[in-house]
N, C-alpha and C positions, 0 to 999 in steps of 0.2 A: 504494500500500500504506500500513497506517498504522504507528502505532510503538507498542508495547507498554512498560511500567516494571514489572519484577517487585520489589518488596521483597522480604528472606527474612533473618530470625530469625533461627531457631535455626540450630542446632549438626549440621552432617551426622553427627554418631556419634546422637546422644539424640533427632530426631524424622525422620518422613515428608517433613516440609513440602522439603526443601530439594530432595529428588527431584524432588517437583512442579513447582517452579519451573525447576531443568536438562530437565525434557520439556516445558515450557510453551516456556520460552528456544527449544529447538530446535526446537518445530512451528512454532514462530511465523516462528524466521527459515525454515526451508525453505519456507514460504509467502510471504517475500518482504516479510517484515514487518521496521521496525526495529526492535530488542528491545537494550534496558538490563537490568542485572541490577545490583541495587545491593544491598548487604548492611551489617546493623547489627546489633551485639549479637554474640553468640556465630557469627551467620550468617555472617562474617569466616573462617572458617576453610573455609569453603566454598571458599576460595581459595589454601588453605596448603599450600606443596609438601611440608611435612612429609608431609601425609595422601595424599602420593599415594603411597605406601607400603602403603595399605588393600586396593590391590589392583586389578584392569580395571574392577570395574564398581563401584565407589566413587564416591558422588556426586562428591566430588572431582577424578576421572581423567572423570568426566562436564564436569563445567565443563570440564576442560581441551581436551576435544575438542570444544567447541561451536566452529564456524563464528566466523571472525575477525571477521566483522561483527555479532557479540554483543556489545557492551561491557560487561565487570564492574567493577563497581565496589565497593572496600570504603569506609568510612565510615574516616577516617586515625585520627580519634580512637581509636575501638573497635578496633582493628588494634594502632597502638603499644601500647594498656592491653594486649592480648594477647601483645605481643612481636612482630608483623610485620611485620617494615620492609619496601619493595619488593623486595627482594632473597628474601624470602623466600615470594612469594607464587607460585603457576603463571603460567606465561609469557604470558598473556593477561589478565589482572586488574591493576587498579594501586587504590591508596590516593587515595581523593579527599574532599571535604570536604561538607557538608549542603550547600553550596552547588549542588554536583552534583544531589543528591537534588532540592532546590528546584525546577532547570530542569529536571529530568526530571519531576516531579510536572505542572510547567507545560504542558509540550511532550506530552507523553505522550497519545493517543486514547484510551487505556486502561491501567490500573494497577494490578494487583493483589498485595496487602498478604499474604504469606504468616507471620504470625504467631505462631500457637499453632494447637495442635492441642484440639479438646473432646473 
C-alpha cells in the first residue's frame, strides 16, 4: 500500500476543505493506505477538543474517530499562536514541528494541499 500526506488550512467552522480531507484520511486508510494528516494555519483546530462540543458529525468528532493508524499532526507553532497546548487537543493528534511536515512531504506517494476554496 502506499502512504498518503493530506495538508489542511483552514478552519473547520469557515470552509469545506477540512471535511474533504477527514473523508480523504479515512478512505485512504480503510484501503490500507498510510495516511498523515498535518495541519497549519487556522486548520489547527481541526484538532481542538474545544470543538468537539459542535456536535457527532462535526469535522472535529470526525478527526476524532479516524482509525488510530491516521497520524494528525498540528504545526506547534500555529497551535500555541492559537492557544493549544497538547493537553488541549483530541486524543489522537499531537503538536509537531515543519520538520514533521518536511518528512512527510519526503516520504509521502502522494500529497494533497487542501488550501482555499475558489
Amino acid at each position: 500500500m502506499g502512504t498518503l500526506g493530506v495538508l489542511v488550512f483552514p478552519s473547520p467552522v469557515q470552509h469545506r476543505l477540512p471535511a474533504v480531507g477527514v473523508g480523504l484520511a479515512a478512505s485512504a486508510a480503510e484501503l490500507g493506505h498510510e495516511v498523515t494528516v498535518f495541519f497549519l494555519g487556522d486548520g489547527v483546530y481541526c484538532t481542538s477538543r474545544a470543538h468537539l462540543e459542535a456536535g457527532a458529525d462535526s469535522v472535529v468528532t470526525q478527526f476524532a474517530r479516524l482509525p488510530r493508524s491516521v497520524t494528525l499532526i498540528n504545526c506547534a507553532t500555529c497551535a500555541r499562536f492559537r492557544g493549544l497546548s497538547d493537553s488541549a487537543l483530541i486524543p489522537n493528534a499531537r503538536n509537531g514541528t515543519l520538520e514533521d511536515l518536511s518528512d512527510l512531504l519526503a516520504r509521502s506517494d502522494r500529497f494533497v494541499a487542501l488550501t482555499q476554496e475558489e
